[in-house]
C-alpha positions in Angstrom: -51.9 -19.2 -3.3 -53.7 -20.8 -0.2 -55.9 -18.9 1.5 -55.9 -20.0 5.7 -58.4 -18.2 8.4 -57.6 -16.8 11.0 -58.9 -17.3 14.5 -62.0 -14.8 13.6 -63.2 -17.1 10.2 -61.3 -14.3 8.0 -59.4 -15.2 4.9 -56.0 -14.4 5.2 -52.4 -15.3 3.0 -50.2 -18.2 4.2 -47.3 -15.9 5.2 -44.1 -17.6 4.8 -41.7 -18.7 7.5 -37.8 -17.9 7.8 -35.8 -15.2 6.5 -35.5 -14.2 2.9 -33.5 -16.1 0.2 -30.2 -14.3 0.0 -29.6 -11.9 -3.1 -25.7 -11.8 -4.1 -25.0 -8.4 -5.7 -21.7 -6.8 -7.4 -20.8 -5.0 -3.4 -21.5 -8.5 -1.4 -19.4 -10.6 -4.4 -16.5 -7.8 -4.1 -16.4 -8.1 -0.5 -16.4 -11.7 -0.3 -13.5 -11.9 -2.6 -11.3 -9.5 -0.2 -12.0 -11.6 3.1 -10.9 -14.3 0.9 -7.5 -12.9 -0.4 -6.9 -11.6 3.1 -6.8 -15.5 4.3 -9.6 -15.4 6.1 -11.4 -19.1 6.5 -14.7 -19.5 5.1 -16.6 -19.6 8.1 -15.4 -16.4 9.4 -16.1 -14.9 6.0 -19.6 -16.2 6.6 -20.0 -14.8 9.6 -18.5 -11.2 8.7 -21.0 -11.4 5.6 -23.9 -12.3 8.2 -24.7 -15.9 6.0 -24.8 -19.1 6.6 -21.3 -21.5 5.7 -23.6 -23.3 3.1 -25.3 -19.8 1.7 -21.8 -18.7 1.4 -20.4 -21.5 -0.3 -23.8 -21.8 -2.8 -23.5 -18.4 -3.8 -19.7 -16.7 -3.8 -17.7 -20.6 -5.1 -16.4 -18.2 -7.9 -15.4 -15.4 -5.1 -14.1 -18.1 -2.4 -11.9 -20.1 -5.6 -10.4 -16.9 -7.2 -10.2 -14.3 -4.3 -6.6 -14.9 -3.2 -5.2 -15.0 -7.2 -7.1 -12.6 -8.0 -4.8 -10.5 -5.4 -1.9 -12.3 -6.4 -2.3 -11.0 -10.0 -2.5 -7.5 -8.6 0.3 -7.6 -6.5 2.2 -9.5 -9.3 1.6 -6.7 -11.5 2.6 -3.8 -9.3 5.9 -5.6 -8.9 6.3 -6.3 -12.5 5.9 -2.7 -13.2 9.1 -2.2 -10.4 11.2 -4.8 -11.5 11.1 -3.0 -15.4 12.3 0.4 -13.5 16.1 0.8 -13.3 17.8 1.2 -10.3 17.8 -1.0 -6.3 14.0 -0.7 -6.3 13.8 -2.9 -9.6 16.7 -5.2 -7.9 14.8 -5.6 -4.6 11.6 -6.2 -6.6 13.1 -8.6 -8.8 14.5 -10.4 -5.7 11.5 -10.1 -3.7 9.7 -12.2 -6.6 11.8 -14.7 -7.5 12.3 -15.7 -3.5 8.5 -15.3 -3.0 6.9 -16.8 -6.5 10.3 -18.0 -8.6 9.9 -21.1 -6.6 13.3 -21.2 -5.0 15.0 -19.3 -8.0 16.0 -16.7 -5.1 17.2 -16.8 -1.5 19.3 -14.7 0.4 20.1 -17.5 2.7 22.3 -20.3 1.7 22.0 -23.4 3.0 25.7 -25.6 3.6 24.9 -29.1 4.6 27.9 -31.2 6.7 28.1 -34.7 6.9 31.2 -36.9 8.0 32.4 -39.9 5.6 30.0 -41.3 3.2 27.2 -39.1 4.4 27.1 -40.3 7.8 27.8 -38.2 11.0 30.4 -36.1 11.8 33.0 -38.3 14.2 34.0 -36.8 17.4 37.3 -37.1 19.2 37.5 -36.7 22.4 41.7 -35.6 23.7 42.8 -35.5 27.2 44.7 -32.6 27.3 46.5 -33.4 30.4 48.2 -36.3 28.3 49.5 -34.1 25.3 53.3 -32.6 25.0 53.8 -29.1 25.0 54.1 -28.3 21.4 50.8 -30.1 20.8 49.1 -28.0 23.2 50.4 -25.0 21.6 49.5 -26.1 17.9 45.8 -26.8 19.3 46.0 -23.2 20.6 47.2 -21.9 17.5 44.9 -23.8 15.6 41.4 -23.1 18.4 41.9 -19.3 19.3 40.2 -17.9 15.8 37.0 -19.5 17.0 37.3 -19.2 21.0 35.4 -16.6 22.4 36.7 -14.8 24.2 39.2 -17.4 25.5 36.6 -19.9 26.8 36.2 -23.5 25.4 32.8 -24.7 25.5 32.7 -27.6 27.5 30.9 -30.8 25.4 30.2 -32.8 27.8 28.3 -29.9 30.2 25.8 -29.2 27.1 24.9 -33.0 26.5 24.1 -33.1 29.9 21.5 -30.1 29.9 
């Protein structure tokens, strides 16, 4: 150790400078892991934990890597143990993980998709309805007034404008 005077001539220790290094223990490594399963970013864990980004990253990698699948497991687990019960809490469990984790193996919506000839776009026809005979009016009104509501026809070329 080097000994340094002080202003009087007496010996005195070199103190050192800056705080002290940062100790990880079982409590700081357990709550570092639940900021990161929350989804909290690593510099606002850092700053929750009072450390710097790079002390953070130096001493908690293992807590930062594994924090989120280490929740995962747990939550994994609990719905495990659901899905092997009988009844619609095992169904909605079982539904819950297969939409969630079965990587698309569940959805409860269903997508259609609607394309004209060969793929393309749906053609459009556009009918002056001034022009057509009486019975052809009549068929288009048999064949329109399931989807009308309530009797109004959207007009096309009103919405393209807006």
């Amino acid at each position: 150790m080097t000994l340094h005077r002080d202003f009087f001539g007496a010996d005195m220790a070199k103190k050192k400078m800056g705080r002290p290094p940062h100790v990880p223990n079982d409590a700081t490594r357990r709550a570092v892991e639940i900021l990161a399963a929350s989804g909290l970013y690593q510099y606002q864990i850092a700053a929750q934990m009072k450390l710097d980004e790079d002390t953070l990253l130096k001493y908690y990698d293992y807590e930062l890597t594994c924090g989120w699948a280490t929740n995962m497991k747990r939550a994994t687990d609990i719905l495990v143990k659901r899905m092997e019960a009988d009844g619609d809490e095992a169904l909605e469990a079982a539904k819950f993980f297969l939409a969630r984790r079965g990587k698309g193996l569940w959805s409860d919506q269903k997508n259609v998709e609607v394309s004209g000839p060969n793929g393309g776009g749906i053609p459009l026809l556009t009918v002056d309805l001034d022009r057509l005979h009486i019975d052809d009016l009549e068929a288009l009104d048999e064949i329109l007034s399931p989807i009308m509501i309530e009797g109004e026809v959207v007009d096309a070329d009103a919405d393209a404008e807006d």
